[in-house]
C-alpha positions as YAML, in Angstrom:
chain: A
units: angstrom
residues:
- id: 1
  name: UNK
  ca: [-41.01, -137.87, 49.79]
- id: 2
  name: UNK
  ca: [-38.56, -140.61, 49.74]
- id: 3
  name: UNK
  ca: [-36.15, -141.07, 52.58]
- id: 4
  name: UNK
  ca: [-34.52, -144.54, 51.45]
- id: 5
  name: UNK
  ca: [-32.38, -145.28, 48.75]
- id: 6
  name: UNK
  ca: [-30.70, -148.29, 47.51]
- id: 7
  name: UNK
  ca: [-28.32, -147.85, 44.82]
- id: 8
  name: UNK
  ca: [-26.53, -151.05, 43.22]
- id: 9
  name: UNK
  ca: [-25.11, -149.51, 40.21]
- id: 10
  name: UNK
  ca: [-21.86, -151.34, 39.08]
- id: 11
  name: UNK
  ca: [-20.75, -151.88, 35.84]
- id: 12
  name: UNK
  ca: [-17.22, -154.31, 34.92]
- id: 13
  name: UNK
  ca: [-15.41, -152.55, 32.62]
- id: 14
  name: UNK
  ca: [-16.64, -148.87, 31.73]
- id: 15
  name: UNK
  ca: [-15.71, -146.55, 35.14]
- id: 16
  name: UNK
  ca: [-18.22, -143.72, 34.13]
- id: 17
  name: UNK
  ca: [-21.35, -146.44, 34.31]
- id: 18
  name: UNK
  ca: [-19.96, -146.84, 38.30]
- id: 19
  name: UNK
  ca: [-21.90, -145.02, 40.89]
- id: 20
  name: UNK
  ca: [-19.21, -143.30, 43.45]
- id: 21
  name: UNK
  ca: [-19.08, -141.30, 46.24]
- id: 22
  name: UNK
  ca: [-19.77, -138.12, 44.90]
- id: 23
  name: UNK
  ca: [-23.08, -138.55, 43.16]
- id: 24
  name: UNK
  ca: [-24.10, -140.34, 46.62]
- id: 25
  name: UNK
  ca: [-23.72, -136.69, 47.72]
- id: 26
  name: UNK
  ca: [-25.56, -135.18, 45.17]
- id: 27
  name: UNK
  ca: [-28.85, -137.10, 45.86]
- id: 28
  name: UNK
  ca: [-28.41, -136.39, 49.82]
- id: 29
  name: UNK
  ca: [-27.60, -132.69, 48.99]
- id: 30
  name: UNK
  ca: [-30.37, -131.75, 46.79]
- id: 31
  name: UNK
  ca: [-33.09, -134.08, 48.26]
- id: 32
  name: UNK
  ca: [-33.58, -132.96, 52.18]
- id: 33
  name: UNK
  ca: [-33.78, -136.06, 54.87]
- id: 34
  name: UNK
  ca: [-32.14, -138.44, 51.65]
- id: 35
  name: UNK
  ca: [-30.67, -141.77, 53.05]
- id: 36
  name: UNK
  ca: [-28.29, -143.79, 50.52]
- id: 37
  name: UNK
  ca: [-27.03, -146.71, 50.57]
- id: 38
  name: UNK
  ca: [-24.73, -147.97, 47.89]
- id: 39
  name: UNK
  ca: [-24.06, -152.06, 47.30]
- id: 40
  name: UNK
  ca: [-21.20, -153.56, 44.86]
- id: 41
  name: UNK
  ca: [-23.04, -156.87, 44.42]
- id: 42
  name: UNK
  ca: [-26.64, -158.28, 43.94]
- id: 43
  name: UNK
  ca: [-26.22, -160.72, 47.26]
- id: 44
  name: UNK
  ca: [-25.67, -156.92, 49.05]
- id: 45
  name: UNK
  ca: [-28.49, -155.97, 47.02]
- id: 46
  name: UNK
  ca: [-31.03, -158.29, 47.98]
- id: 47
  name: UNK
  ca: [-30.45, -158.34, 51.43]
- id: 48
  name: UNK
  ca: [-31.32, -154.88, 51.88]
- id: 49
  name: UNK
  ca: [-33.95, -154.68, 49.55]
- id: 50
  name: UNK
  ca: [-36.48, -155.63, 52.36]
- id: 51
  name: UNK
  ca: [-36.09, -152.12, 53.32]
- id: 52
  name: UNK
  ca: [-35.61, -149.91, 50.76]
- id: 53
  name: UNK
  ca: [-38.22, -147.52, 49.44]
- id: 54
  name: UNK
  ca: [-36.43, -146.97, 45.95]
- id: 55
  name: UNK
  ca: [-33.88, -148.90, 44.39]
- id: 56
  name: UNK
  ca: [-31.19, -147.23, 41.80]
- id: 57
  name: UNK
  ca: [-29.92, -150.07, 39.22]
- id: 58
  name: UNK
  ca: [-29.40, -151.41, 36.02]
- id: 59
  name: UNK
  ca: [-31.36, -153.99, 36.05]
- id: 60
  name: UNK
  ca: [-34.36, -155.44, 38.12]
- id: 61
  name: UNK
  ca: [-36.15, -158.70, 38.27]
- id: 62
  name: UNK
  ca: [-39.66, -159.54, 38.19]
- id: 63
  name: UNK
  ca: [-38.58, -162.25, 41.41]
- id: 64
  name: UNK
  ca: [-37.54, -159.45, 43.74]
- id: 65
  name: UNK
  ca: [-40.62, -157.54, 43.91]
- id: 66
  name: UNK
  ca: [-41.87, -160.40, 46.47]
- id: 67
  name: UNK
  ca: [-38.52, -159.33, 48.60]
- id: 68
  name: UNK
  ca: [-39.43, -155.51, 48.52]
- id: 69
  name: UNK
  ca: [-42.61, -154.71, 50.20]
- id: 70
  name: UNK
  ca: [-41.70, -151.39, 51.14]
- id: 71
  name: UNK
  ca: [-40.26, -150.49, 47.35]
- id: 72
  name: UNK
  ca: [-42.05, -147.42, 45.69]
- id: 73
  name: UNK
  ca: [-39.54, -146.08, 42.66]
- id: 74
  name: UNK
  ca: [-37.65, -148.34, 40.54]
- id: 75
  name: UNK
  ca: [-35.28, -145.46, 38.68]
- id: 76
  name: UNK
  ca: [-32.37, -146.53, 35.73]
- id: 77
  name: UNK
  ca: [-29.88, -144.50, 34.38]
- id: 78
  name: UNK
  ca: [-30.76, -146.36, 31.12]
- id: 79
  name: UNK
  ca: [-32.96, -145.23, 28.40]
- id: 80
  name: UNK
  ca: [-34.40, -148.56, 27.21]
- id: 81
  name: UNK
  ca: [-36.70, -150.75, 28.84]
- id: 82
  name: UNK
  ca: [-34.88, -153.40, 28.13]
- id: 83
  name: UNK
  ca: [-33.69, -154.88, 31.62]
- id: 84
  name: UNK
  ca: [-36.10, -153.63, 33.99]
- id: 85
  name: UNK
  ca: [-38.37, -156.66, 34.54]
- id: 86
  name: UNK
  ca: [-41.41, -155.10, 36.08]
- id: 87
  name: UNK
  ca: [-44.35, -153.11, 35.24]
- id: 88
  name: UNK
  ca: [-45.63, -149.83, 37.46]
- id: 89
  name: UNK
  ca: [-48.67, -149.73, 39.02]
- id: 90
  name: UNK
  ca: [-50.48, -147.72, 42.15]
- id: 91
  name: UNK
  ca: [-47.56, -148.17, 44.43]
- id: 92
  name: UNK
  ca: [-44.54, -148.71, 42.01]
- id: 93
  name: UNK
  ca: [-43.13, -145.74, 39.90]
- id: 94
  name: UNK
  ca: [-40.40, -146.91, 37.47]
- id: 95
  name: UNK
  ca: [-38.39, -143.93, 36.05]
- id: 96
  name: UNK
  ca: [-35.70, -144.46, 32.68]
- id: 97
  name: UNK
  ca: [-33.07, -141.98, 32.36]
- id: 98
  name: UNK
  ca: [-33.67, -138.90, 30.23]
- id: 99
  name: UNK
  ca: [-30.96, -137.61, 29.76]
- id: 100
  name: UNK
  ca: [-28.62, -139.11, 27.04]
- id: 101
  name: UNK
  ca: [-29.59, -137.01, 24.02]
- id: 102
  name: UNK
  ca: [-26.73, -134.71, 23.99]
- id: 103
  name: UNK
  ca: [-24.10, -137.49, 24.42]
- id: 104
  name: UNK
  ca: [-25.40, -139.33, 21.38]
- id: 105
  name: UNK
  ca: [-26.38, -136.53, 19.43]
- id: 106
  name: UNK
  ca: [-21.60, -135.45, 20.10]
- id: 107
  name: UNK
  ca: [-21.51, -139.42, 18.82]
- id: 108
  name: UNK
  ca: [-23.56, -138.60, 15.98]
- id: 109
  name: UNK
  ca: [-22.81, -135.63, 14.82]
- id: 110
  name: UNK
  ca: [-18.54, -136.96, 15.31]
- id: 111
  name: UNK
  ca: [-19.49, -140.13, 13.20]
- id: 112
  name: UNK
  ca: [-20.86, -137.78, 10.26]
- id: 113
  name: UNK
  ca: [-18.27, -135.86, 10.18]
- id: 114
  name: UNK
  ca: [-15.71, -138.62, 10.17]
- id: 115
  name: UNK
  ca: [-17.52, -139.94, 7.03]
- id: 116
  name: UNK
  ca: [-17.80, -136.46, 5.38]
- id: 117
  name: UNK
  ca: [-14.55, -135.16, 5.87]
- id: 118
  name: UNK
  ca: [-12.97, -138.52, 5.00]
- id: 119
  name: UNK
  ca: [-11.29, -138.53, 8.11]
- id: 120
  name: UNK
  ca: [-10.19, -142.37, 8.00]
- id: 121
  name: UNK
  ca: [-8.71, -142.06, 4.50]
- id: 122
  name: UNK
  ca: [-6.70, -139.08, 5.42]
- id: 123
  name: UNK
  ca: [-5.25, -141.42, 8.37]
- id: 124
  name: UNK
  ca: [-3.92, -143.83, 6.24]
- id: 125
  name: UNK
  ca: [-2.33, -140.79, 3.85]
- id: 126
  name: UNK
  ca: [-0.86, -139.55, 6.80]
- id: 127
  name: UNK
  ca: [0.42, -142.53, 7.88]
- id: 128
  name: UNK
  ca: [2.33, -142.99, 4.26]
- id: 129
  name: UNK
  ca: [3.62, -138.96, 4.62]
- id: 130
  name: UNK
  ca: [1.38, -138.77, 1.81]
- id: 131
  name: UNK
  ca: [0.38, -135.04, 1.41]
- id: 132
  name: UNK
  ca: [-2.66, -136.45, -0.49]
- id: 133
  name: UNK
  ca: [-4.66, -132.93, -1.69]
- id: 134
  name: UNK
  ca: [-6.38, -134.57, -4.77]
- id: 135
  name: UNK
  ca: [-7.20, -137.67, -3.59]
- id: 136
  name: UNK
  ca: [-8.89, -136.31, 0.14]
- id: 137
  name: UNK
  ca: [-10.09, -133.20, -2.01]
- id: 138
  name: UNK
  ca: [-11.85, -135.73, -4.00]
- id: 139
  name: UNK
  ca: [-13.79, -137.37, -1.00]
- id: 140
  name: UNK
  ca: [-14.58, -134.41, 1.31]
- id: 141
  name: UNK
  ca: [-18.46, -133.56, 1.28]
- id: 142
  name: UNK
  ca: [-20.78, -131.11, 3.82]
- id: 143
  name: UNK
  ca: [-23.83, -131.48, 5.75]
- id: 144
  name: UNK
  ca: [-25.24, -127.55, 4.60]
- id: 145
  name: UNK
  ca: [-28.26, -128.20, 2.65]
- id: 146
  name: UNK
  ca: [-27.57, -132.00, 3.18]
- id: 147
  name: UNK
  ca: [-31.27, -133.84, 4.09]
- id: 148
  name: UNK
  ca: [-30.91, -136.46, 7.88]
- id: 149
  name: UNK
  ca: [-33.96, -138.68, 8.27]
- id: 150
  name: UNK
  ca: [-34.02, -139.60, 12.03]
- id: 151
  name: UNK
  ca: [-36.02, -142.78, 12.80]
- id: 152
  name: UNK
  ca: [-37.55, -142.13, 15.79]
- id: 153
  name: UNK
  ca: [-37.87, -139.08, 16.92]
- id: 154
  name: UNK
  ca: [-38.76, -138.93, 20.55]
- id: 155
  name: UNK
  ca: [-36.21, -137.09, 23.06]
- id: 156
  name: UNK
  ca: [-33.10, -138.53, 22.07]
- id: 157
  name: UNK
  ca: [-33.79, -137.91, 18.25]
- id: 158
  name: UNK
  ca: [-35.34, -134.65, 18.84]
- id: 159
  name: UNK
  ca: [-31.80, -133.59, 20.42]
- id: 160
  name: UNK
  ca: [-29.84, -135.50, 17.69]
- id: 161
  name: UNK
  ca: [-31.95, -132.89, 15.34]
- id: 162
  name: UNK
  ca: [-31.26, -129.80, 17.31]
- id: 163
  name: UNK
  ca: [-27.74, -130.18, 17.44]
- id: 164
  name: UNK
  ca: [-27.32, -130.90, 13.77]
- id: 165
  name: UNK
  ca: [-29.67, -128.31, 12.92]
- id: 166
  name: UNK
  ca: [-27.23, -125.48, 13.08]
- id: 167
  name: UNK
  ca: [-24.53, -126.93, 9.87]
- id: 168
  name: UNK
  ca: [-27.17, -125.97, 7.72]
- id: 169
  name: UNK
  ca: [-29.04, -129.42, 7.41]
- id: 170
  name: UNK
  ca: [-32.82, -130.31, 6.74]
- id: 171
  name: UNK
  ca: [-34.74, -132.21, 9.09]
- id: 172
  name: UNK
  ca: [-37.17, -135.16, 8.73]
- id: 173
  name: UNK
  ca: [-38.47, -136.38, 11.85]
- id: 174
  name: UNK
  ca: [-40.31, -139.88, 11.65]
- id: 175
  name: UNK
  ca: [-42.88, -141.09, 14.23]
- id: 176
  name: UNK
  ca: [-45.18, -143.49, 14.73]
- id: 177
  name: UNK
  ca: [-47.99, -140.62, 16.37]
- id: 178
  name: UNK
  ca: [-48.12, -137.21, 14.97]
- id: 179
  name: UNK
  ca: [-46.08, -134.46, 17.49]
- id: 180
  name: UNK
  ca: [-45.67, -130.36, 17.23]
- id: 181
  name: UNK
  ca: [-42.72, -129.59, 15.46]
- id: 182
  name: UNK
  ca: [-39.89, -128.88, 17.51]
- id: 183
  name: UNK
  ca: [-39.34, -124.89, 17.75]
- id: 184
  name: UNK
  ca: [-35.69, -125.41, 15.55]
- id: 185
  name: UNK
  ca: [-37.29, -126.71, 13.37]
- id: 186
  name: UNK
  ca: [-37.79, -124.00, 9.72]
- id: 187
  name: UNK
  ca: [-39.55, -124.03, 6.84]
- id: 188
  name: UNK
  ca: [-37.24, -127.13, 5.45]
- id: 189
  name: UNK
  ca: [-37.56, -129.25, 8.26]
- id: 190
  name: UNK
  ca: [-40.96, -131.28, 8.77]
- id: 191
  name: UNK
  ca: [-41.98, -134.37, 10.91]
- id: 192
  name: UNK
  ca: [-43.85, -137.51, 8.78]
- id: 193
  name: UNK
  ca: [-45.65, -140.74, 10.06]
- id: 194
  name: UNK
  ca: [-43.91, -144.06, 9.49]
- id: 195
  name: UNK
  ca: [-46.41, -144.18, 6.18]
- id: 196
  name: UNK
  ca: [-44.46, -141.39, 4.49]
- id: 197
  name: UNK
  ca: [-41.00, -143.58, 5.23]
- id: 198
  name: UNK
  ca: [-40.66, -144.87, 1.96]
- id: 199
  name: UNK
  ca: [-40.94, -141.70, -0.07]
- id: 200
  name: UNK
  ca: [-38.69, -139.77, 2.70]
- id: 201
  name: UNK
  ca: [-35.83, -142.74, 2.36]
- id: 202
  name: UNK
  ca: [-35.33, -141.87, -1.28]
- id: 203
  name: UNK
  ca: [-34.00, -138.37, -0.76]
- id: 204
  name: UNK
  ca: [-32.27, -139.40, 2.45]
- id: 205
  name: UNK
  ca: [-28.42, -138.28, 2.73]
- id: 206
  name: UNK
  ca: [-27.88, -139.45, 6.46]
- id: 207
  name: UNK
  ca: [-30.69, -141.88, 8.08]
- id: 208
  name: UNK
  ca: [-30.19, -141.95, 11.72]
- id: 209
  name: UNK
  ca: [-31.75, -144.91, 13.65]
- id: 210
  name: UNK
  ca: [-32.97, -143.62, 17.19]
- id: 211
  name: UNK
  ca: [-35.83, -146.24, 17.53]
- id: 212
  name: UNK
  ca: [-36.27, -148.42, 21.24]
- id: 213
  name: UNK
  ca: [-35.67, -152.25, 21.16]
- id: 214
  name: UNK
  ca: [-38.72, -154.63, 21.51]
- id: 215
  name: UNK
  ca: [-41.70, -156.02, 19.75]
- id: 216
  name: UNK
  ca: [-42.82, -153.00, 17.79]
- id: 217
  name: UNK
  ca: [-39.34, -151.95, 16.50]
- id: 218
  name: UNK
  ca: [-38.17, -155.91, 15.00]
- id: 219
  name: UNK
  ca: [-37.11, -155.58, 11.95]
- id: 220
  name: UNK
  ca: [-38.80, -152.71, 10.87]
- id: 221
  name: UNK
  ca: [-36.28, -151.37, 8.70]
- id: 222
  name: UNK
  ca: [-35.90, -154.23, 5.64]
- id: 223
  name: UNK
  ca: [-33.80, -154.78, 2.60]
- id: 224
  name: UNK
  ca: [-36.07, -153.21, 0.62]
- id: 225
  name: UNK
  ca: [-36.22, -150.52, 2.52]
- id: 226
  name: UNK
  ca: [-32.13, -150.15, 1.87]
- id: 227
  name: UNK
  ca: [-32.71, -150.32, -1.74]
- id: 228
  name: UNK
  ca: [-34.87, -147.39, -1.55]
- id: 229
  name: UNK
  ca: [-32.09, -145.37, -0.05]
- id: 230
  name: UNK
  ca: [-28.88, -143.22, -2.20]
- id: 231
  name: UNK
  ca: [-25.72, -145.06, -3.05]
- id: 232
  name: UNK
  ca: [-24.62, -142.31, -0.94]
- id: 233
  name: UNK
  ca: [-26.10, -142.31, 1.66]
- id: 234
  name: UNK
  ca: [-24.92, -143.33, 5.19]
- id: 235
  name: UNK
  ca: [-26.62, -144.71, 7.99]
- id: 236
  name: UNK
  ca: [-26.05, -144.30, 11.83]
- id: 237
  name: UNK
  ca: [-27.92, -146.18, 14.26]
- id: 238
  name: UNK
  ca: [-27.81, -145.13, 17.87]
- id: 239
  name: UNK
  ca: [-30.99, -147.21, 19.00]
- id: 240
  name: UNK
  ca: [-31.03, -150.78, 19.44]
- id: 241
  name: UNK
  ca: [-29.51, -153.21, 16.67]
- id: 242
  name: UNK
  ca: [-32.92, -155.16, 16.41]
- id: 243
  name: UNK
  ca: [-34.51, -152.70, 13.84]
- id: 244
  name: UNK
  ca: [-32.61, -154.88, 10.86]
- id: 245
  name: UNK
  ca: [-31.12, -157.92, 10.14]
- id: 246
  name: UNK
  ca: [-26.85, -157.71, 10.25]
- id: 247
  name: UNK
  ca: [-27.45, -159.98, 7.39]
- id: 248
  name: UNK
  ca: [-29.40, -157.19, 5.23]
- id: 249
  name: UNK
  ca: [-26.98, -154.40, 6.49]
- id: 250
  name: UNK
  ca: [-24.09, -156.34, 4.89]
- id: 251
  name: UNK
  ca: [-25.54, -157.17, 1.49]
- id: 252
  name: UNK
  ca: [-27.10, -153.02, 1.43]
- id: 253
  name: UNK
  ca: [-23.27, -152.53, 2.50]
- id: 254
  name: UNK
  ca: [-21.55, -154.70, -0.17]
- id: 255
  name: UNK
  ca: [-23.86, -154.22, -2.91]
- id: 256
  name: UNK
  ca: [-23.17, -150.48, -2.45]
- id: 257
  name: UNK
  ca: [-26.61, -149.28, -1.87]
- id: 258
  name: UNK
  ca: [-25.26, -147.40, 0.73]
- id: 259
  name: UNK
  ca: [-22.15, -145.26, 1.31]
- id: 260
  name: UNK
  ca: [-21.53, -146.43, 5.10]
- id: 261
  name: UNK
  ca: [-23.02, -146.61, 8.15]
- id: 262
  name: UNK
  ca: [-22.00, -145.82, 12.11]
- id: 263
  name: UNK
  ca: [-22.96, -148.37, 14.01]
- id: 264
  name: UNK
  ca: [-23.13, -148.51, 18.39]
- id: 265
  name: UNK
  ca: [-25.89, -151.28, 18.69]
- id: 266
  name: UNK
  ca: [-26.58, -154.65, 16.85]
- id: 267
  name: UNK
  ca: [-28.64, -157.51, 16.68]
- id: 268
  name: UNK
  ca: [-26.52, -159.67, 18.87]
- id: 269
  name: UNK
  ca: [-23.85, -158.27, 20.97]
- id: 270
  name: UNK
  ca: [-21.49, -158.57, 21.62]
- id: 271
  name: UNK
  ca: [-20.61, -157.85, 17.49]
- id: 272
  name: UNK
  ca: [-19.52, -161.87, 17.01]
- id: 273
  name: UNK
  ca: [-15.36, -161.57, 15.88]
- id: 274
  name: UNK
  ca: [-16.21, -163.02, 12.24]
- id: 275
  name: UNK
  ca: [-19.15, -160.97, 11.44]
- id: 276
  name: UNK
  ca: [-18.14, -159.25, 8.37]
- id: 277
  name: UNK
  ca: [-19.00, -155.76, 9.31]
- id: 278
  name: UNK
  ca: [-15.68, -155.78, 11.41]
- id: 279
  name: UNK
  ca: [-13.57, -155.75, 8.15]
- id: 280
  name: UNK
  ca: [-15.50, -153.37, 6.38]
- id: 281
  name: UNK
  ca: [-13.77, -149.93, 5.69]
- id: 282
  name: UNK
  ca: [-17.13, -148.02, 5.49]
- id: 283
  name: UNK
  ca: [-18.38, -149.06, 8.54]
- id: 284
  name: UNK
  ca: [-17.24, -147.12, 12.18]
- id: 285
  name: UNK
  ca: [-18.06, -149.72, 15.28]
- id: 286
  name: UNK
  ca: [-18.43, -148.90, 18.81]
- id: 287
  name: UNK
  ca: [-19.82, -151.02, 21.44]
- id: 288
  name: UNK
  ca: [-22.90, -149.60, 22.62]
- id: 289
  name: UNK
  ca: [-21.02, -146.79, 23.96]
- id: 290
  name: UNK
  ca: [-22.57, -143.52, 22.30]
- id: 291
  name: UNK
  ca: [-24.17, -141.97, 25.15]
- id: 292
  name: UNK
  ca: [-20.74, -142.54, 27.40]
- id: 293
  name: UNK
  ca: [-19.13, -140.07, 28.85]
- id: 294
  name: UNK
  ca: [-17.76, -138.74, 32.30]
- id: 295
  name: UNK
  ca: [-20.49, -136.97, 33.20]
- id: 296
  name: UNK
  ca: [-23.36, -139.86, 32.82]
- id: 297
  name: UNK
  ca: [-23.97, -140.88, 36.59]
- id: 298
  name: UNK
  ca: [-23.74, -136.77, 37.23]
- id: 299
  name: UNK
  ca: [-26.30, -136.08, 34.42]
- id: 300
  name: UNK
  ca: [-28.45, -138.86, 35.77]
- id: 301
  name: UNK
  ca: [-28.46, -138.54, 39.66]
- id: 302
  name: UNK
  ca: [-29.19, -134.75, 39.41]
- id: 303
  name: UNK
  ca: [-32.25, -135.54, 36.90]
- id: 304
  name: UNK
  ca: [-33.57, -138.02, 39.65]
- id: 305
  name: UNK
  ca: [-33.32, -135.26, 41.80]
- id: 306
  name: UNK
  ca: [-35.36, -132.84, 39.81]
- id: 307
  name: UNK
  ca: [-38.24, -135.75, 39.66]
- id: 308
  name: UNK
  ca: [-38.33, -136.49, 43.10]
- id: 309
  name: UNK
  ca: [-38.49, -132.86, 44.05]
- id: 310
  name: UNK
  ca: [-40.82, -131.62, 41.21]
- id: 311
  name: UNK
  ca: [-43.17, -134.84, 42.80]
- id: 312
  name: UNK
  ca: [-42.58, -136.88, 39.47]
- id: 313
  name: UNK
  ca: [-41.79, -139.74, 41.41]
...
């Protein structure tokens, strides 16, 4: 069992990505003989890391292994793999957070809803005292019966899919390996292989994008691939921004091949101030923030708990 951890989990400008005193007591309350330390810079960091036996962060480079002889468990509250620069191996466990699939799937299921209920045009009626029943009659749609295509369907987009599930919607999960079908899932719902993409984009209402940055994932989702999709159909992604090009996403968005799109990650960020997606009134930006929220450190320190007790890590 661990006895020593290191936590160096600061972040500059969102407060709920800050580790603070009380999840420091969580950890020591539900994991018996639990030492932490906490550091609020990487000089801190690295001069205790001689000692520690797990290390709580954000990021980790492949350089400090050689200053951590004692380290066994490299744990992240993050979901991608993006900024943990090392590999496990006999002595070295390296856990990702698990836990952010009901925080996007409130981001997701908030950014639908402000597209089908034409939330953003009946801000700028109310803002003229417009009492506008024709014209936001004429744009308000549903998700019953509608059909939401989630790109990657691992944790994160199996929870997206459970929480929609219940307005009525049908379910495609896509996956690169063939899964059991989660138990919400009824007779309208089915999972496909990325080979069936192309025939499952054409009666797409609401493609969500859940898949994890890297290699496999570039580009994977093409122009063609938005000229397969409905006019009306909108587009959240909630993954990482490599999977397309912003330059494709802007043509699909000006040529009308698609109805809108949500969008948290992108290819570079952050979003560059003249990239014409800012301007756009279909499009809903946030940065990177869909799995924020005031409980994330709670969420994440208490799941860390469950794996180091359960012998996980």
């Amino acid at each position: 069992m661990i006895k020593k951890l290191l936590v160096y989990l600061t972040h500059p400008h969102v407060d709920t990505w800050n580790f603070k005193p009380m999840h420091r007591e969580i950890l020591q309350s539900q994991i018996p003989g639990l030492v932490v330390s906490v550091c609020y810079n990487s000089k801190e960091f690295l001069d205790r890391l001689p000692e520690a036996e797990a290390v709580v962060v954000w990021y980790f480079k492949k350089e400090w292994l050689k200053k951590a002889p004692k380290l066994h468990l490299i744990a992240t509250p993050a979901a991608g793999r993006d900024w943990i620069d090392a590999e496990p191996h006999d002595h070295l466990k390296i856990s990702f957070g698990g836990f952010h699939g009901r925080m996007i799937a409130e981001s997701v299921t908030g950014a639908i809803f402000y597209f089908l209920k034409a939330f953003r045009f009946s801000a700028k009626m109310q803002a003229q005292s417009k009492w506008a029943v024709k014209k936001v009659s004429d744009r308000l749609q549903s998700l019953y019966q509608a059909k939401v295509t989630i790109l990657g369907f691992g944790r994160i987009g199996q929870t997206i899919g459970r929480t929609l599930k219940p307005f009525g919607c049908h379910i495609t999960g896509v996956k690169r390996t063939p899964i059991p079908s989660p138990d919400y899932f009824t007779a309208e719902d089915r999972l496909v292989t990325m080979e069936n993409l192309p025939e499952v984009l054409k009666e797409t209402d609401h493609l969500v994008l859940v898949l994890p940055g890297g290699g496999e994932t570039q580009g994977i989702l093409k122009r063609e691939h938005f000229k397969m999709l409905k006019p009306s159909c909108y587009l959240y992604n909630v993954g990482r921004g490599n999977v397309c090009q912003e330059v494709d996403l802007v043509a699909a968005l000006e040529a009308g091949e698609i109805a809108g799109a949500y969008l948290d990650v992108f290819e570079k960020e952050p979003l560059a101030a003249e990239s014409a997606l800012w301007q756009m009134d279909n499009v809903l930006i946030q940065p990177h923030l869909s799995a924020a929220s005031p409980q994330y450190l709670e969420l994440f320190v208490r799941e860390l708990a469950d794996r180091i007790n359960s012998g996980q890590l």
